[in-house]
HTML snippet that shows the backbone in 3Dmol.js (N, CA, C, O; Angstrom):
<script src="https://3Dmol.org/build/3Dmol-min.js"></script>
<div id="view" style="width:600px;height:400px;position:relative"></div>
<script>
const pdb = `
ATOM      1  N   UNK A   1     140.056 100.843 134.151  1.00  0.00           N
ATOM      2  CA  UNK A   1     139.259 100.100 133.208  1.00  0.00           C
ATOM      3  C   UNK A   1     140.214  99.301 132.322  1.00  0.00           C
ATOM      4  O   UNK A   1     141.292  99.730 131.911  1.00  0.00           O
ATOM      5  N   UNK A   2     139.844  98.431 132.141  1.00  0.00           N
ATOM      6  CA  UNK A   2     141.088  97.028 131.781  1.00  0.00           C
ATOM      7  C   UNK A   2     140.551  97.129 130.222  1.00  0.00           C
ATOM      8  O   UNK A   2     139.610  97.814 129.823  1.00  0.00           O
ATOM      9  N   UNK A   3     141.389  96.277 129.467  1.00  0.00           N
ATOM     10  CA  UNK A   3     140.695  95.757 127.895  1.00  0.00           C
ATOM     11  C   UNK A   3     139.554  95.362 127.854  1.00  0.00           C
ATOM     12  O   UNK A   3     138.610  95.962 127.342  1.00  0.00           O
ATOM     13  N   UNK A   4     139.518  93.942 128.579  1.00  0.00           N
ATOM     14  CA  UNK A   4     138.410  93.291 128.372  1.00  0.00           C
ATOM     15  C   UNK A   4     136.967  94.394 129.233  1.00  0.00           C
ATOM     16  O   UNK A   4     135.810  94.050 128.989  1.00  0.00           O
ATOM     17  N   UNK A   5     137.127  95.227 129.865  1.00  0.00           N
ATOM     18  CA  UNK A   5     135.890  96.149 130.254  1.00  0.00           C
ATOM     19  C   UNK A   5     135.512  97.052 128.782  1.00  0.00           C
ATOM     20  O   UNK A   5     134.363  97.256 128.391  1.00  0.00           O
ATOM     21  N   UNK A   6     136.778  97.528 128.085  1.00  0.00           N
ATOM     22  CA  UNK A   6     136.390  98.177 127.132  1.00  0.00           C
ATOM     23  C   UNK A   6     136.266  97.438 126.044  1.00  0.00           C
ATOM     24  O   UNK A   6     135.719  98.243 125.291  1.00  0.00           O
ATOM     25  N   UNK A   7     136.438  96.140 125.240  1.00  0.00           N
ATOM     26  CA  UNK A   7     136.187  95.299 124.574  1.00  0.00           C
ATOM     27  C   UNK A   7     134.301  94.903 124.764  1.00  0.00           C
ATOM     28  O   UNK A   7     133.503  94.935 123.827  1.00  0.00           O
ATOM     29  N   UNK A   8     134.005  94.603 126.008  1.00  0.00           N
ATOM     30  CA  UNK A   8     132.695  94.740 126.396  1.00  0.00           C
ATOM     31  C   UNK A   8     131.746  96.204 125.882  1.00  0.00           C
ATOM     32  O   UNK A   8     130.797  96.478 125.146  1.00  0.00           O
ATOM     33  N   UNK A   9     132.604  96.808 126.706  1.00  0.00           N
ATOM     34  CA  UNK A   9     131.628  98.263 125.730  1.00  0.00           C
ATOM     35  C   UNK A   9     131.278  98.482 124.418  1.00  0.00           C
ATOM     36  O   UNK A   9     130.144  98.616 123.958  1.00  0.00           O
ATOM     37  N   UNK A  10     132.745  98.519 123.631  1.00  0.00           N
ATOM     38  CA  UNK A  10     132.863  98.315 122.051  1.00  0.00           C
ATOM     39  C   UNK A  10     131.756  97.181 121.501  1.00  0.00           C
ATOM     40  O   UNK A  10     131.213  97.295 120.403  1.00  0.00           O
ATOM     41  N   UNK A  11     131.570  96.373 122.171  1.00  0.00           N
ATOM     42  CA  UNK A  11     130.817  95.275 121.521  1.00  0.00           C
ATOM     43  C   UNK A  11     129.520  95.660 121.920  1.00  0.00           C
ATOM     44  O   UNK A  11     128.641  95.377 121.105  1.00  0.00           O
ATOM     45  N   UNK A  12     129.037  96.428 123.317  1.00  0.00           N
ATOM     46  CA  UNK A  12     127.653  96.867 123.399  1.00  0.00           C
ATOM     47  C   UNK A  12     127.689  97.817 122.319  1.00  0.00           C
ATOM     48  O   UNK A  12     127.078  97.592 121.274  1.00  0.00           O
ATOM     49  N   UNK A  13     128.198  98.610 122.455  1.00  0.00           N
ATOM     50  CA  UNK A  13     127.592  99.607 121.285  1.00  0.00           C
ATOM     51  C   UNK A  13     127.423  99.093 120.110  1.00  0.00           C
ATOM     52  O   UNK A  13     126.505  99.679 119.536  1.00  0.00           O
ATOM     53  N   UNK A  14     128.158  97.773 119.111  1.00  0.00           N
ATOM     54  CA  UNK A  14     127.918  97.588 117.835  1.00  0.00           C
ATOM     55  C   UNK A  14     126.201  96.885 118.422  1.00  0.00           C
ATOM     56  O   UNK A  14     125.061  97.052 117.990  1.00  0.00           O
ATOM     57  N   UNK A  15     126.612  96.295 119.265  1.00  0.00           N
ATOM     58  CA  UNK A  15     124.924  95.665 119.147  1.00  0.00           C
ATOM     59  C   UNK A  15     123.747  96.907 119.256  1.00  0.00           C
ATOM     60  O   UNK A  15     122.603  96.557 118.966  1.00  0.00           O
ATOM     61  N   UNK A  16     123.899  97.957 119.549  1.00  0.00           N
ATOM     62  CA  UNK A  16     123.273  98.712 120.157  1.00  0.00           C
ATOM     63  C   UNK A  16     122.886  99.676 118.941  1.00  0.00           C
ATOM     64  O   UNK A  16     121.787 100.227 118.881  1.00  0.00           O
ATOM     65  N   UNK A  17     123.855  99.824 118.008  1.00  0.00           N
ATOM     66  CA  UNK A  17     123.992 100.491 116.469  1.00  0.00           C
ATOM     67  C   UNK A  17     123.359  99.351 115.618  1.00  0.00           C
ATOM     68  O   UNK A  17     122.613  99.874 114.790  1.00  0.00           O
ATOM     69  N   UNK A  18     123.366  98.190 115.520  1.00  0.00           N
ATOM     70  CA  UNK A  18     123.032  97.204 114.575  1.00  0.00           C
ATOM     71  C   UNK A  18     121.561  97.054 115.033  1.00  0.00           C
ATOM     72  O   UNK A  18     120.870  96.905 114.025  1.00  0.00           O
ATOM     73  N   UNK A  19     120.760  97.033 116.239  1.00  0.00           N
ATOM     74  CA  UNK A  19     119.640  96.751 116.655  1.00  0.00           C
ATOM     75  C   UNK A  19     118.787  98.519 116.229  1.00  0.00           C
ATOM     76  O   UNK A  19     117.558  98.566 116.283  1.00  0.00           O
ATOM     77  N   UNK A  20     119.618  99.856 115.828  1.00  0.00           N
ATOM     78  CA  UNK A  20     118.949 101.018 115.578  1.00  0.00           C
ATOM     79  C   UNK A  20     118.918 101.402 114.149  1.00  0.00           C
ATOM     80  O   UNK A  20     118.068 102.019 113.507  1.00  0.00           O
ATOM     81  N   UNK A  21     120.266 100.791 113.744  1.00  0.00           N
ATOM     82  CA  UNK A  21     119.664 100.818 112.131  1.00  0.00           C
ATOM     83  C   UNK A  21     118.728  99.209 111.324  1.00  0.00           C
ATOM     84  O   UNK A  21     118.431  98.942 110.159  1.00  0.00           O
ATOM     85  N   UNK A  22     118.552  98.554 112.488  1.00  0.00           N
ATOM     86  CA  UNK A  22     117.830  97.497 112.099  1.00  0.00           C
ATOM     87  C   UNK A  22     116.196  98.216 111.769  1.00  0.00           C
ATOM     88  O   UNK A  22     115.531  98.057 110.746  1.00  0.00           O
ATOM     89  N   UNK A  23     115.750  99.230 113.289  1.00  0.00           N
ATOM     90  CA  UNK A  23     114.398  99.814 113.358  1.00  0.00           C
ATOM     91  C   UNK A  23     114.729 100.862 112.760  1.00  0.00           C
ATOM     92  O   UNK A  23     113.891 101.721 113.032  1.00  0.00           O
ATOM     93  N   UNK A  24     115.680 101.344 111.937  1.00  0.00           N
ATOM     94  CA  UNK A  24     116.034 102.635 110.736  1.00  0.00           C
ATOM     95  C   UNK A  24     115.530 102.379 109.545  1.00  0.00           C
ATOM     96  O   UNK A  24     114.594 102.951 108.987  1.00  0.00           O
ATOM     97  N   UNK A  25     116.233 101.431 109.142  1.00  0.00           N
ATOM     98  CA  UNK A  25     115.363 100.472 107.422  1.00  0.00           C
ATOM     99  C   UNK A  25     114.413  99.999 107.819  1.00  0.00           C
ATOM    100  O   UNK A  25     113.794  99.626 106.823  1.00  0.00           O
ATOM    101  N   UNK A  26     113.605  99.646 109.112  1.00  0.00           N
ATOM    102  CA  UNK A  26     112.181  99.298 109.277  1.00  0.00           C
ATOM    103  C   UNK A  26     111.252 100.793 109.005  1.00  0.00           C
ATOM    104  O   UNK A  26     110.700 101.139 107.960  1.00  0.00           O
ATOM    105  N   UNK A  27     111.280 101.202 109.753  1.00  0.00           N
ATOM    106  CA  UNK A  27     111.190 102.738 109.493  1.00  0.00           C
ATOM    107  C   UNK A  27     111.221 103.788 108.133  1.00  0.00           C
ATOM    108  O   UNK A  27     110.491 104.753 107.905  1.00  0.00           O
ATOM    109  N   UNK A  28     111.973 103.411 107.589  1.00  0.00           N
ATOM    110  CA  UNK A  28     112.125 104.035 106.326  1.00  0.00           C
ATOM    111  C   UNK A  28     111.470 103.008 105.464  1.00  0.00           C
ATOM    112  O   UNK A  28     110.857 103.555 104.547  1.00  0.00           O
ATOM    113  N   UNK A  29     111.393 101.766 105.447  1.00  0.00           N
ATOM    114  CA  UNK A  29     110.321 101.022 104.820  1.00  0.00           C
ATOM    115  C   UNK A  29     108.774 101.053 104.575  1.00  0.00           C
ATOM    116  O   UNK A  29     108.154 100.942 103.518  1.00  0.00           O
ATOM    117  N   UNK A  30     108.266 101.260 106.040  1.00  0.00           N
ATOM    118  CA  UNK A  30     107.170 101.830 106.226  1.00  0.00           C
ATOM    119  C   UNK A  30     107.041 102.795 105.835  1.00  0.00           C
ATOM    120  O   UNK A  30     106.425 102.682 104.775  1.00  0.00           O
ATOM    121  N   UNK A  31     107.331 104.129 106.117  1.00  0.00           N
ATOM    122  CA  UNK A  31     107.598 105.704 105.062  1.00  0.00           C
ATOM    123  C   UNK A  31     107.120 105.573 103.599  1.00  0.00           C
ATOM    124  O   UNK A  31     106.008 105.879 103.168  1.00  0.00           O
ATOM    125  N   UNK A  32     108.270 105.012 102.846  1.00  0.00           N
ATOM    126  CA  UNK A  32     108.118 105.058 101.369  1.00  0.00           C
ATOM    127  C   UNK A  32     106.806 104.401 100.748  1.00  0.00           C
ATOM    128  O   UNK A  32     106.452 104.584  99.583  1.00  0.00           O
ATOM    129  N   UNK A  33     105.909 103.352 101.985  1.00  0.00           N
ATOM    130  CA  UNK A  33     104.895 102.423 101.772  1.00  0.00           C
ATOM    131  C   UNK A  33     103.905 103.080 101.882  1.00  0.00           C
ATOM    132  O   UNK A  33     102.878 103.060 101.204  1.00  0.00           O
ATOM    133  N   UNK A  34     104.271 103.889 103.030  1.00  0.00           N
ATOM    134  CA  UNK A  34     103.033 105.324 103.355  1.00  0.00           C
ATOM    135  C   UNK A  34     102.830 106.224 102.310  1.00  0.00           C
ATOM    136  O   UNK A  34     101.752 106.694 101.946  1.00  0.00           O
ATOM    137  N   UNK A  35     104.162 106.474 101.761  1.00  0.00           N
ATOM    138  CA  UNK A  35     104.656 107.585 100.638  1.00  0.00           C
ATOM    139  C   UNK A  35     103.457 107.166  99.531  1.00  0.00           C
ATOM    140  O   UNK A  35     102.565 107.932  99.165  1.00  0.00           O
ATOM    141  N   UNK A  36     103.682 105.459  98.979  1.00  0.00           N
ATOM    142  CA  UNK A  36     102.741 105.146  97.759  1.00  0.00           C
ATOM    143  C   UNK A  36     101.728 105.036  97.943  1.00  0.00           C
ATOM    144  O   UNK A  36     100.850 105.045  97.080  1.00  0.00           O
ATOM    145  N   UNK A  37     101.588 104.912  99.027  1.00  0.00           N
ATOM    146  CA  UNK A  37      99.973 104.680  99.203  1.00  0.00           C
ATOM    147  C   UNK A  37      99.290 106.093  98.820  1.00  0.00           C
ATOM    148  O   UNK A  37      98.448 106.290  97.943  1.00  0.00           O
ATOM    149  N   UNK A  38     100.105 107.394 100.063  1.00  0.00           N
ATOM    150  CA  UNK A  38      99.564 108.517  99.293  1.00  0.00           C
ATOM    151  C   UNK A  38      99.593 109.058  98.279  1.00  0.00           C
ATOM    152  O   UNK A  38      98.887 110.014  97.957  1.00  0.00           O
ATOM    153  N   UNK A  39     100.654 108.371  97.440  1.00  0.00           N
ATOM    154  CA  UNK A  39     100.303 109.208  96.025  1.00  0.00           C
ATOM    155  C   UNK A  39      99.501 108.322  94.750  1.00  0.00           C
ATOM    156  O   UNK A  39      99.139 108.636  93.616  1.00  0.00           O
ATOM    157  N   UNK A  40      99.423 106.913  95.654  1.00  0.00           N
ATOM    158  CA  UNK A  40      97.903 106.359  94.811  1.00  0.00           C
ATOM    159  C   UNK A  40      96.702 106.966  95.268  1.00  0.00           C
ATOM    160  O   UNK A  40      95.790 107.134  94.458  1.00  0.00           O
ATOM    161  N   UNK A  41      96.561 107.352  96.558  1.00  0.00           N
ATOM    162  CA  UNK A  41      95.790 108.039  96.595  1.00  0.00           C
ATOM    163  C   UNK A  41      95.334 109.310  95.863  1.00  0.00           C
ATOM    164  O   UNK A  41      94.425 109.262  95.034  1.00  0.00           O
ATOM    165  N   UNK A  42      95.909 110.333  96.147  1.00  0.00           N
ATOM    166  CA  UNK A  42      96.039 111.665  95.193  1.00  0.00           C
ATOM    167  C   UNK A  42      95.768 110.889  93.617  1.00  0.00           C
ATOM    168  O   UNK A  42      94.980 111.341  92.787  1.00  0.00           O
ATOM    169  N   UNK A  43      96.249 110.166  93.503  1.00  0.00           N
ATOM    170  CA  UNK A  43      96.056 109.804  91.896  1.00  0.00           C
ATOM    171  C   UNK A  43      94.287 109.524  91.988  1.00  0.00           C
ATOM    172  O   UNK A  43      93.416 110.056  91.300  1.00  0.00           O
ATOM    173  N   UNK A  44      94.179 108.803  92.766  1.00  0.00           N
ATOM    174  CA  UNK A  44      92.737 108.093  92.931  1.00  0.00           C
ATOM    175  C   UNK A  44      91.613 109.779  92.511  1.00  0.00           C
ATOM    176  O   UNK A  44      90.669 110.119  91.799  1.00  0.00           O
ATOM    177  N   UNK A  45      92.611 110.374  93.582  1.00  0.00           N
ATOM    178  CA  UNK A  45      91.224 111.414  93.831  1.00  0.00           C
ATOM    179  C   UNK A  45      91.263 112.495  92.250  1.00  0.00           C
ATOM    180  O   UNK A  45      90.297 112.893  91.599  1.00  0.00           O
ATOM    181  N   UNK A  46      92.897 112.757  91.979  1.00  0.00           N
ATOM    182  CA  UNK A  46      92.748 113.781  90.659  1.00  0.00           C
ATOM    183  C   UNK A  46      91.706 112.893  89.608  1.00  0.00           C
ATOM    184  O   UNK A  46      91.002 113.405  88.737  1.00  0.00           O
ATOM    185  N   UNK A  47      91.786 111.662  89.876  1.00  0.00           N
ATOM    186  CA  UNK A  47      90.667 111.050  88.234  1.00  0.00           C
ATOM    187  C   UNK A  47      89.509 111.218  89.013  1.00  0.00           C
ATOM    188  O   UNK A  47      88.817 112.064  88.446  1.00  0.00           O
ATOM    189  N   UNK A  48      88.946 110.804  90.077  1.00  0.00           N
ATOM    190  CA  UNK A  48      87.667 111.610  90.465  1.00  0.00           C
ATOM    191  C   UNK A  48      87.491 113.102  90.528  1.00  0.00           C
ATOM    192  O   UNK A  48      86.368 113.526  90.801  1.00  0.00           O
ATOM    193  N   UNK A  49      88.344 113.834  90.337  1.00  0.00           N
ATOM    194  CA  UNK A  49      87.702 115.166  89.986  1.00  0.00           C
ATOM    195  C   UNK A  49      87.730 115.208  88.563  1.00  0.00           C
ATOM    196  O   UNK A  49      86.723 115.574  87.957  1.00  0.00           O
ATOM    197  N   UNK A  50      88.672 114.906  88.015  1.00  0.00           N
ATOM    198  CA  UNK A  50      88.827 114.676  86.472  1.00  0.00           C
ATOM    199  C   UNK A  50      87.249 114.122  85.782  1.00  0.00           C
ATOM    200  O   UNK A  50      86.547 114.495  84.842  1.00  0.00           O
ATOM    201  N   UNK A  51      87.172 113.135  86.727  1.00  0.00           N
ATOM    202  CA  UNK A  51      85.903 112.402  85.703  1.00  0.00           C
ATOM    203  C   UNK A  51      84.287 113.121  86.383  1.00  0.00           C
ATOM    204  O   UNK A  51      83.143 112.931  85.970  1.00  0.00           O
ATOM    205  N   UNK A  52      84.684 113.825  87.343  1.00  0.00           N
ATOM    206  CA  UNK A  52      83.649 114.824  87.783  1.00  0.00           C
ATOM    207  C   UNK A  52      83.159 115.699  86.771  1.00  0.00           C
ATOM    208  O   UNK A  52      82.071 115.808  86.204  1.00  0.00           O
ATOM    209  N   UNK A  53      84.523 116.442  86.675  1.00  0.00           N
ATOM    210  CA  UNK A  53      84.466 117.536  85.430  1.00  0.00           C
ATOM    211  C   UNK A  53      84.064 117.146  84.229  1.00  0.00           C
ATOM    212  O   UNK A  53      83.321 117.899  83.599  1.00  0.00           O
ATOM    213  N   UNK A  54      84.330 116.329  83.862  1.00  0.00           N
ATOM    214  CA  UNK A  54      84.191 115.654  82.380  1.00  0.00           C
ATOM    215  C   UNK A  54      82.480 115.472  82.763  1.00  0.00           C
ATOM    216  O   UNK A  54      81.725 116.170  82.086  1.00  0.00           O
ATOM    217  N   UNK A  55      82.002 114.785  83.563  1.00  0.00           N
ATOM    218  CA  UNK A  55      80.558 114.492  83.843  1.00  0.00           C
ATOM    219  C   UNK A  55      79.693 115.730  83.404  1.00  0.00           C
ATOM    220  O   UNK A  55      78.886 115.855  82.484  1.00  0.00           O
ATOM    221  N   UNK A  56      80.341 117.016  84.834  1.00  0.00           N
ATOM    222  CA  UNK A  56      79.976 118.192  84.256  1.00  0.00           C
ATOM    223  C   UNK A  56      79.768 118.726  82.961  1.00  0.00           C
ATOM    224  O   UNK A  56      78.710 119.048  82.420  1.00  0.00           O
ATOM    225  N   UNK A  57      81.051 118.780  82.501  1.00  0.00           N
ATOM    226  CA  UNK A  57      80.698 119.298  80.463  1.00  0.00           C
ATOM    227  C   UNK A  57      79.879 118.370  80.352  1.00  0.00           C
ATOM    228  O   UNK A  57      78.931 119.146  80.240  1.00  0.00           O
ATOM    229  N   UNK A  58      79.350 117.273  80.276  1.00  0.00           N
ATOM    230  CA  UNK A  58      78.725 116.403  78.975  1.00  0.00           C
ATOM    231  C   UNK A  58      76.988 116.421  79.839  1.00  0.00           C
ATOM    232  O   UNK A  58      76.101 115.992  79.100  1.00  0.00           O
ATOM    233  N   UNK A  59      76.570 116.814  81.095  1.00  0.00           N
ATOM    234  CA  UNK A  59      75.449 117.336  81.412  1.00  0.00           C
ATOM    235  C   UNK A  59      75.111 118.498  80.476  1.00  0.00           C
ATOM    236  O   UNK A  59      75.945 119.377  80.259  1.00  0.00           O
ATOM    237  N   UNK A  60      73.755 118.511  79.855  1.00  0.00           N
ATOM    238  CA  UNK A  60      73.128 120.232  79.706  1.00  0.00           C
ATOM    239  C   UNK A  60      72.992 120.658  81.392  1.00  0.00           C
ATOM    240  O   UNK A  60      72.974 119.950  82.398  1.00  0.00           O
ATOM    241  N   UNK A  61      72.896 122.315  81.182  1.00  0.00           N
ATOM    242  CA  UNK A  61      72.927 122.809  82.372  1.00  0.00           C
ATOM    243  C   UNK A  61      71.741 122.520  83.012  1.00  0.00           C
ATOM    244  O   UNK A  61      71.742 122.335  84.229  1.00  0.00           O
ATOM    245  N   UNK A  62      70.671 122.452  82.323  1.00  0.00           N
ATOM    246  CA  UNK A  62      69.259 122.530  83.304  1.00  0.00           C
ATOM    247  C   UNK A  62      69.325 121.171  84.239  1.00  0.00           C
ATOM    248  O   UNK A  62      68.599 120.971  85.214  1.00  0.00           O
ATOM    249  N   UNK A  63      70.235 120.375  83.796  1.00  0.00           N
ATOM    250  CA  UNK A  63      70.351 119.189  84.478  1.00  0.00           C
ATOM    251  C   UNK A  63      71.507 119.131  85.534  1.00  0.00           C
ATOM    252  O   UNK A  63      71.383 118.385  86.505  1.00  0.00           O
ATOM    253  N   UNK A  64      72.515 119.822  85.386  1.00  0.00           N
ATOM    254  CA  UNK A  64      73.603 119.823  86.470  1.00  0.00           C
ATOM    255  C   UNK A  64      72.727 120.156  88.155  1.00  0.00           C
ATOM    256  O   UNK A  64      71.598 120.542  88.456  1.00  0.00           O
ATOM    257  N   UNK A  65      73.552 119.893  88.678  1.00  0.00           N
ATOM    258  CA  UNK A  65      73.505 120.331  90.660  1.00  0.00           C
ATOM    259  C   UNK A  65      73.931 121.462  90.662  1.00  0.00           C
ATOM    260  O   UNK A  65      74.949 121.935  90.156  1.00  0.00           O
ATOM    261  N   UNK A  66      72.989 121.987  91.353  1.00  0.00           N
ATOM    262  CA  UNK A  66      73.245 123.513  91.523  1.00  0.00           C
ATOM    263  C   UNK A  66      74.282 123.665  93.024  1.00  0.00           C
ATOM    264  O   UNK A  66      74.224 123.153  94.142  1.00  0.00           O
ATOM    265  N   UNK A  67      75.246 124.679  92.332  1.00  0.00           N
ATOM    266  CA  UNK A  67      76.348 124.327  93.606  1.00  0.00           C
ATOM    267  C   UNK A  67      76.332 125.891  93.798  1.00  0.00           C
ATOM    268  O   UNK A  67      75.678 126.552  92.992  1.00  0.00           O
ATOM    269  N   UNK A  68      77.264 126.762  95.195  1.00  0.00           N
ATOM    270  CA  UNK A  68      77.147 128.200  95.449  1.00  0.00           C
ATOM    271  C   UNK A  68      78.042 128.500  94.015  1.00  0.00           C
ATOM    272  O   UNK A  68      77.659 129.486  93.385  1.00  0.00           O
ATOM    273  N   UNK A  69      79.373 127.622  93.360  1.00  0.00           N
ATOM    274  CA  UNK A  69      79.967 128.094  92.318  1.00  0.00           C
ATOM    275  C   UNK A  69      79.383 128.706  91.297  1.00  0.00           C
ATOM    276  O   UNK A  69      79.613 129.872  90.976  1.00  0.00           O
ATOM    277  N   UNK A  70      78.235 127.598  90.476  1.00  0.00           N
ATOM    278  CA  UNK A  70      77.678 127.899  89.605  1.00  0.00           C
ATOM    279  C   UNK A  70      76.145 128.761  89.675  1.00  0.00           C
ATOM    280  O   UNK A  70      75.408 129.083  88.742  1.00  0.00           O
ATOM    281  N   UNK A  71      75.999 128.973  91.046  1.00  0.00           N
ATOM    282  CA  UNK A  71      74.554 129.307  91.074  1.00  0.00           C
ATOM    283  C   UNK A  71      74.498 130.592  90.558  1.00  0.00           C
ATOM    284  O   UNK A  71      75.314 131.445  90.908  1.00  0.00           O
ATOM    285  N   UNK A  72      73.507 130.841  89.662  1.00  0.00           N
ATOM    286  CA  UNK A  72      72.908 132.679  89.051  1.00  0.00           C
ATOM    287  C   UNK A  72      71.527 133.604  90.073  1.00  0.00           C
ATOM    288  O   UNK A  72      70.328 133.556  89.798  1.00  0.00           O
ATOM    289  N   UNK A  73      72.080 134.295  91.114  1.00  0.00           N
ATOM    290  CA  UNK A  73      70.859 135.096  91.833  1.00  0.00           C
ATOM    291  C   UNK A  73      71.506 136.101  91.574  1.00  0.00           C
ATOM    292  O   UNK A  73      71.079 137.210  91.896  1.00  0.00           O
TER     293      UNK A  73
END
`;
const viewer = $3Dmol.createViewer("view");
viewer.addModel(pdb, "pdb");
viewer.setStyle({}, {cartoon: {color: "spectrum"}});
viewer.zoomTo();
viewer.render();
</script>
């Protein structure tokens, strides 16, 4: 195997490393995008239980939904 065979190789592999951390930071881009989305989500949902609860206290009871939690038999 001569220089120029291994000069060829050396140069496949940088292309071959530069084209995997190209789809690495694509990859990890998408992730962290996924990441916010779910924790706008979770945010979304703690103020809907939040403002659930709050709904709850400010109902009198004869008026709340009867759920298996709160039910009296």
């Amino acid at each position: 195997m001569g220089v120029t065979q291994l000069q060829i190789i050396v140069n496949d592999l940088h292309t071959k490393i530069e084209a995997q951390n190209h789809e690495l930071v694509q990859l990890l881009i998408e992730r962290d995008s996924l990441h916010m989305e779910q924790d706008s989500m979770l945010v979304d949902v703690e103020d809907m239980i939040q403002h659930q609860r709050s709904d709850d206290l400010a109902l009198p009871a004869f008026l709340r939904a009867e759920t298996p939690a709160n039910r009296t038999t």
